[in-house]
C-alpha positions in Angstrom: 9.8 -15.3 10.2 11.6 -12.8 9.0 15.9 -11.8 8.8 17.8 -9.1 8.8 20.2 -8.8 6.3 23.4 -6.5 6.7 23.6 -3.8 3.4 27.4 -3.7 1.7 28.7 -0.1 2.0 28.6 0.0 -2.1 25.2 -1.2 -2.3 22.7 2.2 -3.3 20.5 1.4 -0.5 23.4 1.7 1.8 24.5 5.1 0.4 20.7 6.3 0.8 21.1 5.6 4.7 19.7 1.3 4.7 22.4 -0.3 6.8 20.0 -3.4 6.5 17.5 -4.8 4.7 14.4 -7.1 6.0 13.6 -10.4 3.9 11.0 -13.2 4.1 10.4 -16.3 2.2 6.9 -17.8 1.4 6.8 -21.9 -0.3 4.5 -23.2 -2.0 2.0 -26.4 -1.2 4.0 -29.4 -1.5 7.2 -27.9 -1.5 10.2 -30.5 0.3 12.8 -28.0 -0.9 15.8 -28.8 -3.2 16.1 -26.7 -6.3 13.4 -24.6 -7.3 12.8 -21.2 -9.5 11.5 -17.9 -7.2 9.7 -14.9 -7.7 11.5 -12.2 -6.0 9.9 -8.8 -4.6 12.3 -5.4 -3.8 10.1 -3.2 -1.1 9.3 -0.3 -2.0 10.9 -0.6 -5.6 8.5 -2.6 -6.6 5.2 -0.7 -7.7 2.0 -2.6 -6.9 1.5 -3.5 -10.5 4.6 -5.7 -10.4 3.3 -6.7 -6.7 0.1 -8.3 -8.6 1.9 -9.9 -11.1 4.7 -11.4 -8.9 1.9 -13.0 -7.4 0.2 -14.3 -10.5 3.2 -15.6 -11.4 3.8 -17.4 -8.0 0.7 -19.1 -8.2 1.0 -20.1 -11.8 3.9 -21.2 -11.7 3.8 -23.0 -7.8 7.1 -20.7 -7.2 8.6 -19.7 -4.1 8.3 -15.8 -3.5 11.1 -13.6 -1.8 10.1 -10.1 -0.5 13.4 -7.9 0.2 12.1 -4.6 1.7 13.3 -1.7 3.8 11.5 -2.4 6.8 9.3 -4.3 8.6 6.0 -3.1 8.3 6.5 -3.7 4.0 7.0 -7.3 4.7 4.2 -7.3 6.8 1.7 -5.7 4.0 3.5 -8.2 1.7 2.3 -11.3 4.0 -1.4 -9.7 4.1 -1.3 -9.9 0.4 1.0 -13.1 0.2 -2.1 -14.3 2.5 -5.0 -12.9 0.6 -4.2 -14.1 -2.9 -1.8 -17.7 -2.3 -3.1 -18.8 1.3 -2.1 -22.2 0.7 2.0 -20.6 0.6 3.5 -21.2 4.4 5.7 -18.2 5.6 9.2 -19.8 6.0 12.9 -19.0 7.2 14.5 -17.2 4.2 17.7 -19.2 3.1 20.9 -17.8 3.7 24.0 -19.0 2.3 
């Protein structure tokens, strides 16, 4: 599950040549929805350092996790590691709006 987001002419991405950008959304176990804080990942911003301790964090915390990358294949070696260390999280539709 993943969407593609359209990138605002202003935005740096955009000016760098990213007319969109790819996102996914991971919840925790025993999430119903409603309000709740997450952990948010830019790809490939994001070195793997802050990768690891997004994911610390996640866990600790039982917070949803947001990866915004450039393409597909960085969410996907996101979900290997979203799988790896939190395999309870389920993979969901990002919310838009």
């Amino acid at each position: 599950m993943e969407t593609l987001l359209k990138v605002p002419p202003g935005h740096r991405a955009y000016r760098m040549g990213c007319k969109q950008a790819h996102v996914a959304c991971w919840r925790p176990p025993g999430d119903d929805g409603g309000v709740r804080h997450t952990v948010s990942v830019m790809l490939p911003e994001t070195p793997p350092t802050g990768i690891a301790g997004a994911l610390e964090c996640a866990f600790e915390f039982k917070t949803r996790l947001l990866v915004i990358a450039d393409t597909h294949e960085q969410v996907e070696a996101f979900a290997a590691q979203v799988a790896a260390k939190l395999g309870a999280w389920v993979r969901v539709e990002p919310p838009m709006g």
